[in-house]
C-alpha positions in Angstrom: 60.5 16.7 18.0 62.0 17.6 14.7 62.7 20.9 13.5 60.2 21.0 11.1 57.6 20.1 13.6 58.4 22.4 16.1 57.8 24.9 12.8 54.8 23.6 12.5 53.8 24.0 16.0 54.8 27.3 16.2 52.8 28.4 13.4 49.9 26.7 14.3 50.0 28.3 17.9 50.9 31.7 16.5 47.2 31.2 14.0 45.5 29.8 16.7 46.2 32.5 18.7 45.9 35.1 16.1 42.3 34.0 14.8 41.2 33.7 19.2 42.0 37.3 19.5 39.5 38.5 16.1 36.7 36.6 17.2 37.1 37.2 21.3 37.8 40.8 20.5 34.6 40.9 17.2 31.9 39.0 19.4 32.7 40.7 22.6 32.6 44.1 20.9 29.4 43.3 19.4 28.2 41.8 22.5 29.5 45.2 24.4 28.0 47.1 21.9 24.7 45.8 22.9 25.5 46.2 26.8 25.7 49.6 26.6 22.7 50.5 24.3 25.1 52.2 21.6 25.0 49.1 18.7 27.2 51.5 16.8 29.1 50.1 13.7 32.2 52.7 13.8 32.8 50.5 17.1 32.7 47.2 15.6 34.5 47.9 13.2 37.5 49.3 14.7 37.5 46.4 17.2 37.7 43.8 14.0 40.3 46.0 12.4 42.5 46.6 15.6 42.5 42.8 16.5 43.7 41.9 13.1 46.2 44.9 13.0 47.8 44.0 16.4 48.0 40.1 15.3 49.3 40.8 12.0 52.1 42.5 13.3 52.6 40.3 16.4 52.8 36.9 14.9 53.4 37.4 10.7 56.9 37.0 10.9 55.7 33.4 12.4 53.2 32.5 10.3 52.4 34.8 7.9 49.0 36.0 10.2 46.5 34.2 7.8 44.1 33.7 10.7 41.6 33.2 8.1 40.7 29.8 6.2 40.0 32.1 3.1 43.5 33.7 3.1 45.2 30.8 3.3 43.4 29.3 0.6 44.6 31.9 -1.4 48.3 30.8 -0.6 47.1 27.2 -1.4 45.4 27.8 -4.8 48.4 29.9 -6.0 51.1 27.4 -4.1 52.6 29.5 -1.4 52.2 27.4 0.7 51.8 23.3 1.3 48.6 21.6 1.2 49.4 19.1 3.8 50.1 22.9 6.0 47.4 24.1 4.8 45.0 21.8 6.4 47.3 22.6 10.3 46.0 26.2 9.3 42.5 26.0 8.5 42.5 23.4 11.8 44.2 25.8 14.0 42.2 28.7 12.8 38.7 26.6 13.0 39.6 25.7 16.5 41.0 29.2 17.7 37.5 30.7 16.6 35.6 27.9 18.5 37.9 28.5 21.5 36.9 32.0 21.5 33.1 31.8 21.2 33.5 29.5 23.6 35.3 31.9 25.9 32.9 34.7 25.6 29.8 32.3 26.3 31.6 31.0 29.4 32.6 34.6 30.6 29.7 36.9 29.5 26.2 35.8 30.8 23.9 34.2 28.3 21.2 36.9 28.6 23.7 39.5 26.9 25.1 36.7 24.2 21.9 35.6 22.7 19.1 37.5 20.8 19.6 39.9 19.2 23.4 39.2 19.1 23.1 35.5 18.9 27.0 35.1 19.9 28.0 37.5 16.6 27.0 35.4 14.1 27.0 37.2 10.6 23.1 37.7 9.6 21.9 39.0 6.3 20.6 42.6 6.6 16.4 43.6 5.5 15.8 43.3 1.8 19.3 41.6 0.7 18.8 38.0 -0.9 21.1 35.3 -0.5 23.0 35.2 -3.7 23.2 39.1 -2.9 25.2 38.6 0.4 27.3 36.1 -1.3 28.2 38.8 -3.7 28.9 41.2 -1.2 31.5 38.6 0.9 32.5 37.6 -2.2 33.5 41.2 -3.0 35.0 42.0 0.1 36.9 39.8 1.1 38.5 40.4 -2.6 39.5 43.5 -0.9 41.3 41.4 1.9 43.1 38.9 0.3 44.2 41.7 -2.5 45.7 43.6 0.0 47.1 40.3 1.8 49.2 40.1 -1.5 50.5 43.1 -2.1 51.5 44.3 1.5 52.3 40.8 2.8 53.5 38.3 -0.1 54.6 41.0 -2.9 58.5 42.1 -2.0 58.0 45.2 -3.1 54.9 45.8 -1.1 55.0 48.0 2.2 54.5 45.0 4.8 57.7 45.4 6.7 56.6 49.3 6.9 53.4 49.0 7.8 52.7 45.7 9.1 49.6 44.4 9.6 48.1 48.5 9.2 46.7 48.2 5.6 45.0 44.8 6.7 43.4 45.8 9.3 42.2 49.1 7.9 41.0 46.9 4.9 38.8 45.3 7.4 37.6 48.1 9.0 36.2 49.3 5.7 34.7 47.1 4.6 33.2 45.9 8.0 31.4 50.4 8.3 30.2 49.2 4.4 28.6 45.7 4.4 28.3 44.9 8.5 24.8 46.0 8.0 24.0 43.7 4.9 26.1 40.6 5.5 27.5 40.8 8.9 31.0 41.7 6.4 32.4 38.9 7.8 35.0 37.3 5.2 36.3 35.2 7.3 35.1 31.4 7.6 36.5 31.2 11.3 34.6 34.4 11.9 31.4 32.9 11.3 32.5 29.1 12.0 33.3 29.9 15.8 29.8 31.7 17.2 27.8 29.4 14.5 29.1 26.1 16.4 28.9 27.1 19.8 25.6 29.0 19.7 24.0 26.0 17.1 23.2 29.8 14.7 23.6 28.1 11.2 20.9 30.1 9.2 22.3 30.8 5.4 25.4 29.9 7.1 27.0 28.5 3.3 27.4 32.6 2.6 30.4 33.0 5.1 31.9 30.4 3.5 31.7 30.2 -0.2 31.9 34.0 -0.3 34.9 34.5 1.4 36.4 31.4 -0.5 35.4 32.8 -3.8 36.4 36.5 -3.6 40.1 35.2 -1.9 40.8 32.7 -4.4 40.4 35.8 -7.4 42.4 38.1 -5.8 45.3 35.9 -4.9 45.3 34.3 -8.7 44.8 37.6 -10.2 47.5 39.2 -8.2 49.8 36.5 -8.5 49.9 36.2 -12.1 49.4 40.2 -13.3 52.3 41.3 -10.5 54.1 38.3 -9.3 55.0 36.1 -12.1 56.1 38.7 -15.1 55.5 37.2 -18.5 58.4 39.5 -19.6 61.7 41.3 -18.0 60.3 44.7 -16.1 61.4 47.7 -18.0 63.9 49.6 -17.1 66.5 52.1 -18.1 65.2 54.8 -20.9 61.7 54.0 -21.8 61.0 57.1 -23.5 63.4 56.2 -26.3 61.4 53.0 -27.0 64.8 50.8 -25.6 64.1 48.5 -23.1 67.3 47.9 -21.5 68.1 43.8 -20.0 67.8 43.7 -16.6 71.5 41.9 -14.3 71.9 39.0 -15.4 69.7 39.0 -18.6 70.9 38.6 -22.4 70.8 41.3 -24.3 
């Protein structure tokens, strides 16, 4: 095997990986949740947040800890990364969050997997429409891929500081906000695993288009208002209306 193939191995292991331990860790908290009579949402959403948190920081220096199709098709739409990677991504990420559901129906008895939890697949909350809960996934996971960029891509973000801390709290947010109205997944694997193993598929294009939407705004916005300058960065005495060349840069 190659170099570059063991590369790509190794980073579609550490995704894999990454995206089992959000869904085994989401669904089985939701699942748990249940078990014990106490549905809370504080609890689900620290579970969600945690998982990602831990992963983040466990595997990003691997593979950058997308373990979500809609993050990396913010890489993809703003080239950060390959197509033809890409697609090993979204597969290892797809099959991760099957592997999982999988897992948690094999080791949790049916009885406690199904109604109401249905394996912990996303639902739309009372009273919110369709094109509403698109919105809403659309909106968060905006949020996500937003902060994706400026902790993890952005050099001047706080990523080696922090790790995967802002990420996952970015998750825990806006899972206490929109859990109730769209499941707040943002996250096609999220929904992809529990929907294919437990045959749940109602409004299921939401968790999808949603998440692709509101990642694929933030990474081009982000990418093009704070990583590709129009014009040198300021520096030197601004107040005297002198904007001195950067190294490097004609006068």
């Amino acid at each position: 095997m190659s170099d570059s193939s063991r590369d790509v191995v190794r980073r579609a292991v550490a995704e894999f990986v990454g995206t089992f331990t959000l869904i085994f860790i989401g669904v089985g908290s939701i699942v748990a949740a249940h078990e014990i009579g106490d549905p809370t949402l504080i609890g689900v959403a620290i579970a969600h947040g945690v998982a990602i948190a831990v992963m983040v920081s466990a595997l990003g220096h691997i593979s950058g800890g997308h373990f979500n199709p809609s993050i990396t098709l913010g890489f993809l739409v703003t080239r950060r990364i390959k197509p033809s990677l890409g697609l090993v991504y979204w597969g290892a990420q797809l099959a991760g969050a099957a592997a999982a559901a999988g897992a948690i129906r094999g080791l949790i008895p049916t009885s406690l997997t199904e109604a109401p939890v249905n394996l912990g697949v996303p639902a739309i909350g009372h009273g919110i429409s369709a094109g509403q809960a698109f919105g809403l996934e659309a909106v968060m996971t905006f949020f996500l891929a937003w902060v994706v960029f400026a902790t993890a891509v952005d050099p001047r973000g706080t990523f080696k500081s922090i790790a995967g801390l802002a990420i996952g709290l970015t998750i825990t947010i806006d899972i206490l906000f929109g859990g109730p109205f769209t499941g707040a997944a943002m996250n096609p694997a999220r929904a992809f695993g529990p929907q294919i193993v437990g045959n749940h598929w109602s409004e299921g294009w939401i968790w999808y288009a949603g998440p692709f939407v509101g990642a694929s705004v933030a990474a081009l916005l982000y990418e093009f208002l704070y990583l590709r300058p129009l014009a040198p960065e300021p520096v030197g005495n601004q107040s005297s209306g002198v904007i001195e060349p950067r190294a490097g840069e004609a006068a």
